[in-house]
C-alpha positions as CSV (number, residue, x, y, z in Angstrom):
1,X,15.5,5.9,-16.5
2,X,17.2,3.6,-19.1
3,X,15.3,5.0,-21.6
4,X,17.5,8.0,-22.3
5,X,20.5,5.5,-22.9
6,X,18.3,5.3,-26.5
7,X,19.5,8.7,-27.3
8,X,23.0,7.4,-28.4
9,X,21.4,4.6,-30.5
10,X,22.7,6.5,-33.4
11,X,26.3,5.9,-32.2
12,X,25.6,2.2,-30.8
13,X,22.4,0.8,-32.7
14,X,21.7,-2.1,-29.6
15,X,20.7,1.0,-27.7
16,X,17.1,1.2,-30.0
17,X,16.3,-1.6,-27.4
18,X,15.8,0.8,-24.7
19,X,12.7,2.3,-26.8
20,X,10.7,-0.4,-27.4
21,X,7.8,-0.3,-24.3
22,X,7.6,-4.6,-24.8
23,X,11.2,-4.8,-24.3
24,X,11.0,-2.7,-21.2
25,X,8.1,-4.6,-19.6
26,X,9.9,-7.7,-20.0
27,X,13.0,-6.0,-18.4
28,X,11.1,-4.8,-15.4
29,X,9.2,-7.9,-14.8
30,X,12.7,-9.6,-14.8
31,X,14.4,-7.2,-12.6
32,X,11.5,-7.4,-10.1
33,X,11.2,-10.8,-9.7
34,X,15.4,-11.2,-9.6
35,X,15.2,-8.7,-7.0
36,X,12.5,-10.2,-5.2
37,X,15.0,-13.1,-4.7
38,X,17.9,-11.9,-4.0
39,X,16.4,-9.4,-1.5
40,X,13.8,-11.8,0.1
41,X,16.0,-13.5,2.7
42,X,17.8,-10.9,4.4
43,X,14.8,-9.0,4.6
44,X,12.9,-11.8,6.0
45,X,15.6,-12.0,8.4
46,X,15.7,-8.1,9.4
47,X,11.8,-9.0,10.3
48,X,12.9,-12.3,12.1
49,X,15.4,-10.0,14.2
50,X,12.8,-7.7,15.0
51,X,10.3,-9.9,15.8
52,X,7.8,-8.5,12.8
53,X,5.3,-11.3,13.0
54,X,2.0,-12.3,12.0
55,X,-0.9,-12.4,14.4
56,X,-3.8,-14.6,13.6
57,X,-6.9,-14.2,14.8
58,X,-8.3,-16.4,17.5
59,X,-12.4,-17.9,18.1
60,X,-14.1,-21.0,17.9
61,X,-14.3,-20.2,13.9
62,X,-10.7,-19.9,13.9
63,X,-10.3,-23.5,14.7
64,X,-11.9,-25.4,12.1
65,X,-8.9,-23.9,9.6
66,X,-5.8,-24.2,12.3
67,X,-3.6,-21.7,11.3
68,X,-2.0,-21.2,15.2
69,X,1.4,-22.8,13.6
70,X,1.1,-19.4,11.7
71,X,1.2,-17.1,14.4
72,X,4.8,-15.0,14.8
73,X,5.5,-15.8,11.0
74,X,7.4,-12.7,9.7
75,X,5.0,-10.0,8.1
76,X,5.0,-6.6,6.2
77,X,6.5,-8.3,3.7
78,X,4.3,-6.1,1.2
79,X,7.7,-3.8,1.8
80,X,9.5,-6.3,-0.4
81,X,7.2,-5.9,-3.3
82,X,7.0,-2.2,-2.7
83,X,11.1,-1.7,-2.9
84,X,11.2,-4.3,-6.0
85,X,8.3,-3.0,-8.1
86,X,9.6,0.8,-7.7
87,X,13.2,0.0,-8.2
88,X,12.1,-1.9,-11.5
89,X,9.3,1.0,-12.3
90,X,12.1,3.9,-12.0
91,X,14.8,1.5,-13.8
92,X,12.4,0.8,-16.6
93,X,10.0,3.5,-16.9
94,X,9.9,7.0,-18.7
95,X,10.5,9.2,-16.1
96,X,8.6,12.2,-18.2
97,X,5.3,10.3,-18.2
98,X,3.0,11.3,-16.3
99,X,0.9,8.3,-15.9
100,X,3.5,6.3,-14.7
101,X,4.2,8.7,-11.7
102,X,0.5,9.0,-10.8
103,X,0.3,4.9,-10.4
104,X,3.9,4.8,-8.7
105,X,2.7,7.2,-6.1
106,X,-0.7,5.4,-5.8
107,X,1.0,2.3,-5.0
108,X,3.3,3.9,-2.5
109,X,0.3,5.9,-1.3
110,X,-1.8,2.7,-0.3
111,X,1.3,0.6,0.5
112,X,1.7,3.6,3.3
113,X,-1.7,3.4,4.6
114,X,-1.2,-0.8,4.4
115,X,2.0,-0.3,6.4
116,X,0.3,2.0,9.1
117,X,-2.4,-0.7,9.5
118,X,0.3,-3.0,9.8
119,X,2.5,-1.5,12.1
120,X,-1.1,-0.5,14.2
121,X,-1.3,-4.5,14.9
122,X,2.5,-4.9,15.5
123,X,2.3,-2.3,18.2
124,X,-0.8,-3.9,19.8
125,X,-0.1,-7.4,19.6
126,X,-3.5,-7.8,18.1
127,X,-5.4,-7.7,14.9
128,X,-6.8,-4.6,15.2
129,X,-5.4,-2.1,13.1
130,X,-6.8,0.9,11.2
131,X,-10.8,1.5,11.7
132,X,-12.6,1.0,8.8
133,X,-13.4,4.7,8.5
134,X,-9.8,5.7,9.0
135,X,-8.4,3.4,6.2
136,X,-11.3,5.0,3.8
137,X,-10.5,8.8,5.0
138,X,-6.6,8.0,3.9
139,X,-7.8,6.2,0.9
140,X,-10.2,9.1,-0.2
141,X,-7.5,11.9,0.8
142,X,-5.1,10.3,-1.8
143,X,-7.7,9.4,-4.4
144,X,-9.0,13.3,-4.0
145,X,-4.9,14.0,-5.4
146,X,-5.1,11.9,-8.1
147,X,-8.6,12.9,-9.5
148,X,-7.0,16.4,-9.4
149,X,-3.5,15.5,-11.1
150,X,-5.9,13.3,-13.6
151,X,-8.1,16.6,-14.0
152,X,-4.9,18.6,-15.0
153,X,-3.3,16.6,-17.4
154,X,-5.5,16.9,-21.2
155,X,-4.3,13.9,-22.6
156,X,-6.2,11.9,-18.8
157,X,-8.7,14.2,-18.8
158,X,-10.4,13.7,-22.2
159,X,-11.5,10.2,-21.3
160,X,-12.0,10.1,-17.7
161,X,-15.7,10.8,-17.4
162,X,-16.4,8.3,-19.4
163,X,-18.1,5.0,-18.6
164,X,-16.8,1.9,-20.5
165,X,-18.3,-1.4,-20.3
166,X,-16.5,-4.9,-21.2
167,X,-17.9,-6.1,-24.6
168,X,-18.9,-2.4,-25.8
169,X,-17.1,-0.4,-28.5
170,X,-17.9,3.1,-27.1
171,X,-18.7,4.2,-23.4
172,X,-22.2,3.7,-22.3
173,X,-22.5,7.2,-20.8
174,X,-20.6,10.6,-19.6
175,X,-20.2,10.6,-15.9
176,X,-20.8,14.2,-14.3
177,X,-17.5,15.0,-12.5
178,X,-19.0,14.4,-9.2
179,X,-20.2,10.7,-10.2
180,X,-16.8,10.2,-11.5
181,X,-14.6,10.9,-8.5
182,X,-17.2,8.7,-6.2
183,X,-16.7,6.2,-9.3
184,X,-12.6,6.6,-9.0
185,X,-13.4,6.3,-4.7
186,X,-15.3,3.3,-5.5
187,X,-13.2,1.5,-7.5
188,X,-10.0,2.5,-6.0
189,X,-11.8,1.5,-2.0
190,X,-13.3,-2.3,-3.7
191,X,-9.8,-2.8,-5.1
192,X,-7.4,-2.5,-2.4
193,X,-10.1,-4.1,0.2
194,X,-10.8,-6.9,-2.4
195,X,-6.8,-7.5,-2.4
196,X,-6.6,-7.1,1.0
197,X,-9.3,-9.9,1.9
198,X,-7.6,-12.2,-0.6
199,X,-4.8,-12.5,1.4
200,X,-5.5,-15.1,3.6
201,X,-3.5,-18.2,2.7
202,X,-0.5,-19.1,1.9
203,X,0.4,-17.4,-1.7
204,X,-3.1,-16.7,-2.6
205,X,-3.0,-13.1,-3.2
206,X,0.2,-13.0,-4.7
207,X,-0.7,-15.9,-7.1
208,X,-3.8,-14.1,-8.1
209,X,-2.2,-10.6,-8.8
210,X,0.1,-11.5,-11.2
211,X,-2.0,-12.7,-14.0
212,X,-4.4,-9.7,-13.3
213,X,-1.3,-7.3,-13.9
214,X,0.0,-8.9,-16.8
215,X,-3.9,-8.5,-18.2
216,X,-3.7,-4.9,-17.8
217,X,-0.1,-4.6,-18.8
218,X,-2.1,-5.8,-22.2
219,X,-4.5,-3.3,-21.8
220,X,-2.2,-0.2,-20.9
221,X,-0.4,-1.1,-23.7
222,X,-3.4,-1.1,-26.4
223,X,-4.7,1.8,-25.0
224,X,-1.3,3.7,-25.5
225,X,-0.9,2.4,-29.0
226,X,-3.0,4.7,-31.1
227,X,-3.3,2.3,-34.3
228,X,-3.9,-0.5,-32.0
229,X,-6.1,0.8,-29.4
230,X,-8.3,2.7,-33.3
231,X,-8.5,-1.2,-34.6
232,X,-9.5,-2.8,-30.6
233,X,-12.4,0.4,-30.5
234,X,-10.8,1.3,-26.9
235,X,-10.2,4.4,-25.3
236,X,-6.6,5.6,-26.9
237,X,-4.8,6.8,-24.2
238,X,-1.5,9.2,-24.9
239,X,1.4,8.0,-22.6
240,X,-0.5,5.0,-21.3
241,X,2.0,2.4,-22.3
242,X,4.3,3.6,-20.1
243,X,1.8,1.7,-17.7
244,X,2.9,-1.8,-18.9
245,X,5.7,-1.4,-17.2
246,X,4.2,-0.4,-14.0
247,X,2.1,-3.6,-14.5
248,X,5.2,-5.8,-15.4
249,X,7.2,-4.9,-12.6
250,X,4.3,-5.7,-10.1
251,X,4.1,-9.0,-11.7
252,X,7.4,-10.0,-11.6
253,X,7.3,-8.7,-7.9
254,X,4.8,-11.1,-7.0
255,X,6.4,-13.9,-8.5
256,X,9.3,-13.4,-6.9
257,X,7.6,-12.8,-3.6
258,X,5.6,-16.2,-4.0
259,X,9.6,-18.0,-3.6
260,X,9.4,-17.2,-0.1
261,X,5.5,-16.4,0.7
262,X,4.1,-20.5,-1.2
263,X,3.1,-22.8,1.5
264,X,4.6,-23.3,3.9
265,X,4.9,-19.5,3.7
266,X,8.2,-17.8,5.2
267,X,6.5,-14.1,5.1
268,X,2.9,-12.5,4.4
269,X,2.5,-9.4,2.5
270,X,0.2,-8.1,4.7
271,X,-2.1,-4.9,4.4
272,X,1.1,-3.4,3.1
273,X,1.5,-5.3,0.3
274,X,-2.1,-5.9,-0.6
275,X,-3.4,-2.7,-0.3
276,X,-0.3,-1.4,-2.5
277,X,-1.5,-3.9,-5.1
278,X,-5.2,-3.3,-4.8
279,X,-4.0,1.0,-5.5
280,X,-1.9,0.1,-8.3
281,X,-4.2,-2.0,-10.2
282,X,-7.2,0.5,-9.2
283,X,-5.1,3.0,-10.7
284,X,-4.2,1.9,-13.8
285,X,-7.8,0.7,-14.5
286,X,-8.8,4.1,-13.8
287,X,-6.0,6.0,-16.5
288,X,-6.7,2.8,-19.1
289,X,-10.8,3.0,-18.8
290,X,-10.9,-0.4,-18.0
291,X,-12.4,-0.1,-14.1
292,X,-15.3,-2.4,-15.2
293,X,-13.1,-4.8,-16.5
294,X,-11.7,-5.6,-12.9
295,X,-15.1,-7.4,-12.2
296,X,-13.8,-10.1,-14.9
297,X,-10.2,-9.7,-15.0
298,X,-10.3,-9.7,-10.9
299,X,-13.0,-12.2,-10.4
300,X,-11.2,-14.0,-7.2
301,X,-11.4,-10.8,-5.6
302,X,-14.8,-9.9,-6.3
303,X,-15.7,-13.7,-5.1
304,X,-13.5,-12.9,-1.9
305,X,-15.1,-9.1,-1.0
306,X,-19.0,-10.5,-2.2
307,X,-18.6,-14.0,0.2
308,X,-17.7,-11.5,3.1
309,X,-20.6,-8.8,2.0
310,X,-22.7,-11.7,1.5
311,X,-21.7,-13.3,4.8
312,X,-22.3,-10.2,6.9
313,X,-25.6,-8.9,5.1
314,X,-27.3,-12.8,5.9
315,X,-26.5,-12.9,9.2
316,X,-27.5,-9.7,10.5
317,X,-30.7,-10.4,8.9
318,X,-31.6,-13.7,9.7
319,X,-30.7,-12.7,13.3
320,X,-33.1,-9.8,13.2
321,X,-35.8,-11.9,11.5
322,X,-35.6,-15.1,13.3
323,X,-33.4,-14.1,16.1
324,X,-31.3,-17.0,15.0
325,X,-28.4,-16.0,12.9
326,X,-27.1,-17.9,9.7
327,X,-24.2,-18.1,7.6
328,X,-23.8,-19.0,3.5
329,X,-20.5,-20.0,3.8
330,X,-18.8,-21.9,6.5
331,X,-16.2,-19.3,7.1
332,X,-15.3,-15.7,4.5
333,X,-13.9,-14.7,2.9
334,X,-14.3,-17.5,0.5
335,X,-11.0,-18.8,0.5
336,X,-11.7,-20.4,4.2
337,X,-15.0,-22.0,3.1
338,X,-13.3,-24.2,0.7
339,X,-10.4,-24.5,3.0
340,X,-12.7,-26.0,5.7
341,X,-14.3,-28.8,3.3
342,X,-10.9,-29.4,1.8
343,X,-9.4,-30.3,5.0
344,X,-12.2,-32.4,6.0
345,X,-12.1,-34.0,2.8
346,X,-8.8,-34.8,3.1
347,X,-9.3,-36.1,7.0
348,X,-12.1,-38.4,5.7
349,X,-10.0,-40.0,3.3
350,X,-6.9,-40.4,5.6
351,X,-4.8,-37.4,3.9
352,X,-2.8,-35.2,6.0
353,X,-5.4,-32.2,6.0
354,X,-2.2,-29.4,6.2
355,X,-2.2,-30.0,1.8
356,X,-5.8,-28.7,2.0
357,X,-4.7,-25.4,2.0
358,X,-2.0,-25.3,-0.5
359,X,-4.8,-26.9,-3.0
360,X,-7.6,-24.6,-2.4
361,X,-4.9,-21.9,-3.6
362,X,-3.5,-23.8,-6.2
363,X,-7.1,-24.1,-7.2
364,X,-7.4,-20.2,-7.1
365,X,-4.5,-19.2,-8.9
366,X,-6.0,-21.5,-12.1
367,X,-9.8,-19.5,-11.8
368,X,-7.6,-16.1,-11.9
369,X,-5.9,-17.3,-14.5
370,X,-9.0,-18.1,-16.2
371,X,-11.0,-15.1,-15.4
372,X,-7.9,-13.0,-16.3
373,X,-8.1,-15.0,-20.1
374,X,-11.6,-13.7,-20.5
375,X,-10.5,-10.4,-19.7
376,X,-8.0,-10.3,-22.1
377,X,-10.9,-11.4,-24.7
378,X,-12.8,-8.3,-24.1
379,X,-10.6,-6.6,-25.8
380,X,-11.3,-8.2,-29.4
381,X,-15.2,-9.5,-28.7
382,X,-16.9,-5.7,-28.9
């Protein structure tokens, strides 16, 4: 919306400010994270009042990582990065591109169906939410909308049957349009569940978003850049660096949100925030032509989603072979694996085993950092 304060730049020259896409992003990853502070406690209060709290799941598994003390703790607080990042997006953002509305509505669209889940567990005092099938209708309801809207505009439409791989300077193939919407499903479904089974400890997912979005903040950005995006050999991508922003102001938003959510956390995201990350990142990877990238740039989640696939897939079949079931991994998503030997690591050495946790995330925040580095290095190694 600010941008149209550039049109008087002629009368006040400061003004020019306002039309500069790196100045924006900057602005909206600011004004995100500022609002993520000065909003966080009242609105974890409002959930405290209402009695908005987190169930955890209960089983023998369930004891080996302890997290009963974290039962009633204040969630949904996905609704805090939702009101942040959109406030910063609509501040920020050209409101005549049409990228940035697809993404915006995206991330509204899957923090809805995060918040329905949500609410679903609220209401029944349980974890039981959504059904699978039911979170993937919603998911491919919404994702059928944007393939259309992505059909109809020529400047998204050009590039999006194509198939780009990291470390390659044109796409590997032309998708048929059918391929490509189950493509968009795909990557849009792995995302937000990837996200989604991420969040499992203290400041883990939140820690592990924001590099990925400043990554394709980069990317949106060189792919709206004609000259740039010509010299990198990627996709050029008219209106596309409007999508920085979008990817600014969900960094800033989960920055902020880590004040209140680090260990000990005060408030979980919950489906509704990760699944409103998972669609916003899914999104612009989609409009940039950098969906493959997520495997590199997101390689936390794809641990987190393959330790669970992996878990599941094992044990079935050992049981069916041996009628003895098995597990890889002491507990998945990964995350609890390592928590489990952490924490007996640190009883074994006489630590207080409640710093486990914070460590393995710590630990995770560093990898996405990492993977999110190489990511970024795609871009120039083609």
């Amino acid at each position: 919306m600010l941008t149209y304060l550039s049109c008087w730049a002629d009368q006040f020259s400061p003004l020019n400010l306002f039309r500069y896409v790196t100045f924006r992003a900057f602005m909206a990853a600011g004004t995100s994270f500022l609002l993520s502070l000065a909003l966080g406690r009242p609105f974890i209060g409002w959930l405290r009042r209402h009695r908005i709290g987190q169930h955890e799941r209960t089983g023998e598994e369930m004891q080996s990582i302890a997290h009963g003390a974290k039962e009633g703790t204040p969630t949904m607080g996905g609704g805090l990065i939702l009101a942040t990042a959109s406030a910063a997006i609509l501040l920020w953002g050209d409101w005549s591109n049409a990228p940035l509305w697809i993404v915006l509505a995206t991330f509204l669209a899957m923090g809805g169906v995060g918040f329905l889940d949500d609410w679903l567990k609220w209401k029944r005092k349980d974890t039981g939410g959504l059904a699978e099938w039911q979170k993937l209708a919603l998911q491919g309801v919404w994702m059928l909308v944007a393939f259309a809207l992505i059909r109809d505009i020529p400047s998204l439409r050009e590039h999006s049957q194509e198939l780009m791989v990291p470390f390659s300077k044109v796409a590997v193939c032309t998708m048929p349009l059918a391929v490509t919407f189950l493509f968009f499903f795909f990557v849009l479904v792995g995302t937000t569940n990837a996200l989604n089974l991420t969040d499992g400890l203290d400041g883990l997912a939140a820690g592990c978003m924001a590099p990925a979005a400043g990554t394709y903040a980069v990317f949106a950005y060189a792919a709206g850049h004609a000259t740039l995006a010509a010299y990198l050999q990627i996709p050029a991508i008219p209106g596309a660096h409007e999508l920085a922003i979008v990817c600014s102001a969900a960094m800033g938003a989960c920055i902020g949100f880590l004040w209140w959510n680090a260990y000990p956390a005060r408030v979980f995201m919950g489906d509704t925030g990760s699944q409103a990350l998972g669609g916003l990142l899914a999104m612009v990877a989609i409009l940039v032509k950098q969906e493959l990238a997520l495997l590199i740039v997101g390689g936390v989640f794809l641990a987190e989603a393959g330790s669970v696939m992996l878990q599941r897939g094992f044990y079935k079949l050992t049981r069916r072979l041996t009628g003895t079931p098995r597990r890889i991994f002491r507990m998945a998503p990964l995350h609890h694996h390592f928590e489990i030997i952490a924490k007996e690591e640190a009883t074994q050495a006489g630590r207080d085993s409640r710093s486990a946790e914070n460590a393995v995330v710590v630990r995770f925040w560093i990898v996405s950092i990492a993977a999110a580095l190489v990511g970024l290095a795609t871009l120039k190694i083609r």
